[in-house]
C-alpha positions in Angstrom: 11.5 -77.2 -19.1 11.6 -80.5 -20.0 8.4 -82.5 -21.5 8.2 -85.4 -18.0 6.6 -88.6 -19.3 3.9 -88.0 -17.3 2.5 -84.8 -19.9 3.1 -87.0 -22.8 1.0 -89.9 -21.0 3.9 -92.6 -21.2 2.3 -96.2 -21.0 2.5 -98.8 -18.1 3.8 -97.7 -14.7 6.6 -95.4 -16.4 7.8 -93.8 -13.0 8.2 -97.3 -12.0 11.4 -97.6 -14.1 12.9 -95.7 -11.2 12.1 -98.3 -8.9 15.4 -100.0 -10.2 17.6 -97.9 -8.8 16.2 -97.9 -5.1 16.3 -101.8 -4.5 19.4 -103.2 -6.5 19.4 -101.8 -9.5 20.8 -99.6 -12.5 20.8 -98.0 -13.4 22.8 -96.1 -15.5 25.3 -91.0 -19.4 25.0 -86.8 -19.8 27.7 -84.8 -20.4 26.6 -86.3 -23.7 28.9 -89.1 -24.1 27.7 -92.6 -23.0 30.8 -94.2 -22.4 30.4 -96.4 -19.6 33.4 -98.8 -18.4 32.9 -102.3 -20.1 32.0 -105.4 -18.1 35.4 -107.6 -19.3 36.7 -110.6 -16.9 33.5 -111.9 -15.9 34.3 -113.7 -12.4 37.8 -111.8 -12.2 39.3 -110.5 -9.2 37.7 -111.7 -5.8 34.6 -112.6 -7.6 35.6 -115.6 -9.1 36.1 -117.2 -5.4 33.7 -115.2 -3.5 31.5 -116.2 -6.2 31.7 -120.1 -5.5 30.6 -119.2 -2.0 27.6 -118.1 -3.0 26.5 -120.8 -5.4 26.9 -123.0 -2.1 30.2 -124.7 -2.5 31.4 -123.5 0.9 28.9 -123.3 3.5 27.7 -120.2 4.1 29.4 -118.3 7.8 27.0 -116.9 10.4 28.9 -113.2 10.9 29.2 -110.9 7.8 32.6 -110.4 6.2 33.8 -113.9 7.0 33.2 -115.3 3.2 35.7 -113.0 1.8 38.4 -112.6 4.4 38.0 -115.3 7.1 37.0 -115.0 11.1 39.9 -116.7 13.0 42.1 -113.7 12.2 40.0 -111.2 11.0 37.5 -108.9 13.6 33.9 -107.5 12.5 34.8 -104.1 12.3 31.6 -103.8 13.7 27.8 -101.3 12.8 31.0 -98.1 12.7 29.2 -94.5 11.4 31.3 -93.3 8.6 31.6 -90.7 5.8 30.8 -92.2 2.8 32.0 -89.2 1.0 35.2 -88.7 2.6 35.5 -92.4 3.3 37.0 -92.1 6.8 37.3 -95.5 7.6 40.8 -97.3 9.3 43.3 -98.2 6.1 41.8 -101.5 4.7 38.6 -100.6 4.8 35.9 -98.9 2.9 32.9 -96.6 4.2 29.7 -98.7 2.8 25.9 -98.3 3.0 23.9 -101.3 4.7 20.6 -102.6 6.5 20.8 -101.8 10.3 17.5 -103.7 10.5 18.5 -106.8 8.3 15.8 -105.2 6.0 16.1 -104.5 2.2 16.7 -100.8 2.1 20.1 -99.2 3.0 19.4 -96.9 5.9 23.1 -96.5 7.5 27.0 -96.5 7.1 29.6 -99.0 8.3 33.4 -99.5 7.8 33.8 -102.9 5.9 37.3 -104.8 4.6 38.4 -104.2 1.6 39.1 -107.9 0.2 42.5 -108.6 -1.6 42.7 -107.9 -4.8 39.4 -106.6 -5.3 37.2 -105.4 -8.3 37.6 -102.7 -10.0 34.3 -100.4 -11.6 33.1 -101.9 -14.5 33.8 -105.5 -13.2 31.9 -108.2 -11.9 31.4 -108.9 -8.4 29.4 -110.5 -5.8 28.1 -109.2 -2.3 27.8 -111.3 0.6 24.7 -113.0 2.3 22.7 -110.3 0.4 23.0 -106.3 -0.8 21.9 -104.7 2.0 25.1 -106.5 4.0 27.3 -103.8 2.9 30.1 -106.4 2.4 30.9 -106.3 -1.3 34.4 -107.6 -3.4 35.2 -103.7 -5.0 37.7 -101.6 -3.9 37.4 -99.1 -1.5 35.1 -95.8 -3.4 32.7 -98.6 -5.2 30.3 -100.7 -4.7 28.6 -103.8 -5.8 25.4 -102.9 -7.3 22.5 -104.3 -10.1 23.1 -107.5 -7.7 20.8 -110.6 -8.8 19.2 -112.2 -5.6 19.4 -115.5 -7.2 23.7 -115.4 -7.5 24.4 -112.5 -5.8 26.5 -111.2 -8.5 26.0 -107.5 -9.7 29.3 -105.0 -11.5 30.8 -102.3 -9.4 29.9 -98.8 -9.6 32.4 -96.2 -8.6 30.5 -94.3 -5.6 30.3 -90.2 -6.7 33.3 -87.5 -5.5 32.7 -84.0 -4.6 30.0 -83.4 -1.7 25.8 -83.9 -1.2 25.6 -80.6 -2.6 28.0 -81.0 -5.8 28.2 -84.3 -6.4 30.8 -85.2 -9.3 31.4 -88.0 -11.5 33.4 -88.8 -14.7 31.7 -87.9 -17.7 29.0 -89.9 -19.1 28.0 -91.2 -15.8 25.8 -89.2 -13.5 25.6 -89.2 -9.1 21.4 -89.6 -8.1 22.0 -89.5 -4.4 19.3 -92.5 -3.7 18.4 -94.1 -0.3 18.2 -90.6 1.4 21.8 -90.0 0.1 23.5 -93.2 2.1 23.7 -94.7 -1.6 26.1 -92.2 -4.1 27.0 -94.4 -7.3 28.0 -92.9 -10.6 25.3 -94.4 -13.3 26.5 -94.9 -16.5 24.0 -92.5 -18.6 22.0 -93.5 -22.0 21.3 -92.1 -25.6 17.8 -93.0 -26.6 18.8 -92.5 -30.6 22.3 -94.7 -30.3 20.3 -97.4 -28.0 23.6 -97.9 -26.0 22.0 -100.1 -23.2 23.3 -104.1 -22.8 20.4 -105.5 -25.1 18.5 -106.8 -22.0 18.4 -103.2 -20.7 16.1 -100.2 -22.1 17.1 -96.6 -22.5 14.6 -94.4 -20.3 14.6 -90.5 -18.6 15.3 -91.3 -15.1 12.1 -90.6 -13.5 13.7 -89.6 -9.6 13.3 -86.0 -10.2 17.2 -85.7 -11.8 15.7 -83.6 -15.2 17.7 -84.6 -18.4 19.3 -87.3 -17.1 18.7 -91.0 -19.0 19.5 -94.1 -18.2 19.6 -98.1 -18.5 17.2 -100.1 -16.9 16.4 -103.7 -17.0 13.5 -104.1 -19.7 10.9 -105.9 -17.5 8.4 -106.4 -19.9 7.9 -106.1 -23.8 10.1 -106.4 -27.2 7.5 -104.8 -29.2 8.0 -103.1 -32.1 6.0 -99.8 -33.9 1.9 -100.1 -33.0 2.2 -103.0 -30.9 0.7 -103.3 -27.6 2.6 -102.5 -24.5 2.5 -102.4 -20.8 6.3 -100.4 -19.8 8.6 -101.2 -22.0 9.0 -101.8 -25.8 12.0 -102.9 -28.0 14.8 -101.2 -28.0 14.5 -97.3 -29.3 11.0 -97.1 -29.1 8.9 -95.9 -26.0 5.5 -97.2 -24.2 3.4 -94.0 -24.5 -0.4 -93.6 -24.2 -3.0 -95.0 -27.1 -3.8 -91.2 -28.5 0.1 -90.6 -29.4 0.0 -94.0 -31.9 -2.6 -93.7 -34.6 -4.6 -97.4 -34.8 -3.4 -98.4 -31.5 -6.4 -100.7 -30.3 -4.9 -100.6 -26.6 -4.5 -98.2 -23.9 -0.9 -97.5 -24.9 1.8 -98.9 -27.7 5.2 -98.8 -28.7 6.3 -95.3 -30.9 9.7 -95.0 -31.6 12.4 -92.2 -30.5 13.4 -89.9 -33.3 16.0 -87.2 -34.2 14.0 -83.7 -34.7 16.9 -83.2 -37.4 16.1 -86.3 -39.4 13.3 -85.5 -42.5 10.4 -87.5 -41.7 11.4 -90.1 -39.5 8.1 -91.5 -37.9 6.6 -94.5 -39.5 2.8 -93.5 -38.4 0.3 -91.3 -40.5 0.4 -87.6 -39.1 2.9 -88.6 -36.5 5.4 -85.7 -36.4 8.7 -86.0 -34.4 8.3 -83.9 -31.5 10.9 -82.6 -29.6 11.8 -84.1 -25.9 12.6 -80.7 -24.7 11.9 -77.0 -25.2 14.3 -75.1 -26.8 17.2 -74.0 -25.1 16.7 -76.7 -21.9 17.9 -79.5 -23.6 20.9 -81.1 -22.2 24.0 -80.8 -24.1 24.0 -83.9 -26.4 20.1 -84.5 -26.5 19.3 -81.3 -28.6 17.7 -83.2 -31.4 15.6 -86.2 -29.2 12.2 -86.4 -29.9 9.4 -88.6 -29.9 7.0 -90.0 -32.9 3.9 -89.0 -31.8 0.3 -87.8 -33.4 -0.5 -84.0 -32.5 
């Protein structure tokens, strides 16, 4: 079984940090390795060009898919249902998720180019006219994702192998099938001791019901340190958890850190004991010695 954040009364909104990865998020390692491909060549590949488009040095085209390959010669392939596992569509083009409704949530499949020389996972790239247009500047079996509204500009996730019901992915990355399963990305997984997130981002247990799974997610709020205040998020390595876990917080819930159950006396607060994150024997193979600093 594994302790949830909700038992241990985790500060702020906590199941809110899954939010991240159902609008255009990350989120982000469990075999037990948290290698995750690095994000070299900013603006390489497509992006660079596509890239200019979007900070408004072209003017922007009416139809979709015109930015990165041009209208004159190039047809819409159209709102074509696809397998986004097999990825069925024609040669030169990729099976990708989308707005039917011009809304902001994915809700179907389409067959979309695949630009020239496009991004690879791990690189930047840029989507067009927004993320739910399902026209993107990675190869075909990725996708642009953790896009910023302002620039349009996100890194490509390689989209999971296998099937609904065994979804694989190279290790240190795991498949949450999000979207009702229209949106399969491999997220780059987290170790809450080595604090392997980008320094903007927080380590966190995925809160979408995929049990001993941790990833990175933007840090929305906080850089406090042991006892301080918080809201959902703290610096890096510690956790928001409720006031009666911290002794002398004075608010309804501060920063304690993460510790190693392994490690002698590793919590800075009186009669805080390092608790274990798991029971024994369901801990996931890497995460055996997580726990958190917390008061009985």
């Amino acid at each position: 079984m594994v302790l949830l954040p909700a038992c241990l009364d985790l500060g702020g909104s906590w199941d809110s940090t899954s939010t991240t990865a159902t609008t255009t998020s990350t989120s982000a390692s469990s075999s037990t390795t948290a290698g995750t491909t690095g994000m070299t060549g900013a603006t390489s590949g497509s992006s660079a060009t596509a890239a200019a488009t979007v900070a408004g040095t072209e003017t922007e085209t009416e139809t979709a898919g015109c930015m990165f390959l041009g209208c004159a010669d190039t047809p819409d392939p159209g709102n074509v249902d696809c397998d986004v596992w097999g990825q069925d569509c024609p040669e030169g083009q990729k099976c990708m998720p989308y707005a039917n409704d011009g809304g902001t949530a994915w809700n179907a499949l389409k067959c979309t180019p695949v630009v020239p020389n496009p991004d690879q996972p791990g690189e930047p790239c840029v989507v067009e006219l927004d993320p739910y247009s399902g026209f993107d500047s990675c190869e075909e079996g990725a996708m642009c994702w953790d896009v910023d509204p302002e620039t349009n500009e996100g890194v490509c996730l390689a989209m999971c192998t296998g099937s609904r019901v065994d979804p694989m992915c190279a290790p240190g990355f795991y498949c949450p099938l999000l979207a009702d399963g229209t949106i399969i990305l491999c997220h780059p997984l987290c170790d809450p001791l080595a604090q392997d997130c980008p320094p903007d981002e927080r380590c966190v247990p995925d809160s979408g019901g995929h049990d001993g799974f941790w990833e990175c997610v933007p840090a929305s709020s906080g850089d406090g340190q042991y006892g301080d205040p918080c809201s959902l998020h703290c610096a890096q390595g510690l956790a928001c958890v409720g006031s009666k876990y911290v002794p002398g917080c004075q608010a309804d819930s501060c920063c304690t850190p993460w510790c190693s159950t392994s490690t002698p006396d590793p919590c800075p607060g009186e009669g805080q004991a390092c608790v274990p994150w798991y029971d024994e024997g369901d801990a996931p193979e890497g995460y055996e010695d997580l726990g958190l600093c917390r008061a009985p």
